[in-house]
N, C-alpha and C positions, 0 to 999 in steps of 0.2 A: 251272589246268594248261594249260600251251602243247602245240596240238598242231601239226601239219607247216603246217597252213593259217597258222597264227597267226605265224610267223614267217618273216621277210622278210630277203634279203641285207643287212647292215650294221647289223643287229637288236645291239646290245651288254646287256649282263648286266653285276652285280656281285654278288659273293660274299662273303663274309665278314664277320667276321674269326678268325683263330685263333691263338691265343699257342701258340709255342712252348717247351717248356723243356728243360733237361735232362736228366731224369727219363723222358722223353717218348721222345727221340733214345735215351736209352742202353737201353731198355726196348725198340723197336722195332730196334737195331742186334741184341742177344741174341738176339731171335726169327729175324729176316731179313737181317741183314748187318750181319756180326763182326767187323768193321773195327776197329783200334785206333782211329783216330780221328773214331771214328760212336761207341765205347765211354766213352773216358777222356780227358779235359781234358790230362792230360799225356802221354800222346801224340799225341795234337791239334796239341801245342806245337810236337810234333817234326820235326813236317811243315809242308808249304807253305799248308795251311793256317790255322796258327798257335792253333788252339784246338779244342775240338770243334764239330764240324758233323753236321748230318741225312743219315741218306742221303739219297740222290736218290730213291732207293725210296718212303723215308718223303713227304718232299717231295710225290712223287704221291700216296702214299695221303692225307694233308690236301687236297692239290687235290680230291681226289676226295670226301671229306667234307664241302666246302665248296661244288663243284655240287650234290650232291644234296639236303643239307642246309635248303636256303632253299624253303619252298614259296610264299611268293612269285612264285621264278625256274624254278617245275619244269615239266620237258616232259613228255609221253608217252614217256618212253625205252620201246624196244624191245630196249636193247641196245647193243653195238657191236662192227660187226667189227676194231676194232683203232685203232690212232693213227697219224699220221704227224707228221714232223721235231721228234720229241722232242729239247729240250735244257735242260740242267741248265747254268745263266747264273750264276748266285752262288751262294753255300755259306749253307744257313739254318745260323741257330746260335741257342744258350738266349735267349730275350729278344724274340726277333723276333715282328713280328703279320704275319701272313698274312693278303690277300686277293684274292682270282682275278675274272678281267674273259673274259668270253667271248663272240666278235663271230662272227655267220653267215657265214658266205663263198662259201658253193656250198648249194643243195638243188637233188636232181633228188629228182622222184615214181618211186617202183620201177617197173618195166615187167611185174616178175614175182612183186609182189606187193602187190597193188595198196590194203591196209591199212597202207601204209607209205611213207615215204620219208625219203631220205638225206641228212642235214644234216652239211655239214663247219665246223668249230666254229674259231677262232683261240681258243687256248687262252692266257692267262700268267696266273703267280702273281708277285705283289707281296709283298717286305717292308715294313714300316712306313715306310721312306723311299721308298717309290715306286718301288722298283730291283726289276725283273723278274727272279727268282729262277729259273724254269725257264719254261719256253712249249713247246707242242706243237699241233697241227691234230689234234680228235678229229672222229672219224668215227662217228653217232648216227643209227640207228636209230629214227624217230619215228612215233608211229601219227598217222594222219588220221583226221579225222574221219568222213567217207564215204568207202570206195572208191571210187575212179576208174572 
């Protein structure tokens, strides 16, 4: 397990992989977003999308399956106060492999708690052609190993 010491600006990660399916998308649209075209194939059609697609929702929830998942690649998460420049880049649809590349880009040591510090993350998810599907800048919460 990686803690705050162990990771270095321009540190990269890889994640995955995760199939998506149908089944998948229409099961997590019914729960969290009811979308005609996150539900049904034809009305998928209907739109500019032309088939059905994941939410975006869903999308991160995989992302988010697919950091945590690998012990390999795990941190000391502490957490997170939230993400920044979330964007939803191509529509996953049935078929697609997921998998996420995560690069360091900032760590400052807390000043006000000194068990911890803040790692900002370059986030993308990849379909099986290499085409970045969403990317965000998360923001992680990591314990050290000594306080400062």
């Amino acid at each position: 397990m990686k803690h705050f010491e162990d990771i270095e600006i321009g540190d990269r990660m890889t994640f995955g992989s995760l199939d998506v399916t149908a089944d998948d998308i229409k099961r997590f649209a019914r729960d969290y977003d009811p979308q005609p075209f996150h539900m049904d194939e034809e009305a998928g059609k209907a739109t500019h999308f032309g088939g059905l697609v994941a939410s975006g929702w869903h999308t991160a929830a995989m992302t988010m399956k697919l950091l945590i998942s690998d012990p390999e690649n795990s941190v000391a998460s502490l957490g997170s106060p939230g993400f920044d420049e979330l964007r939803w880049r191509r529509p996953v649809r049935p078929g697609d492999r997921l998998h996420v590349t995560s690069e360091c880009i900032e760590k400052t040591p807390s000043r006000s708690r000194p068990e911890m510090g803040v790692v900002r993350f370059q986030v993308n998810t990849y379909n099986q052609d290499d085409e970045v599907v969403m990317s965000f800048v998360s923001i992680a919460m990591i314990a050290r190993r000594e306080a400062a």
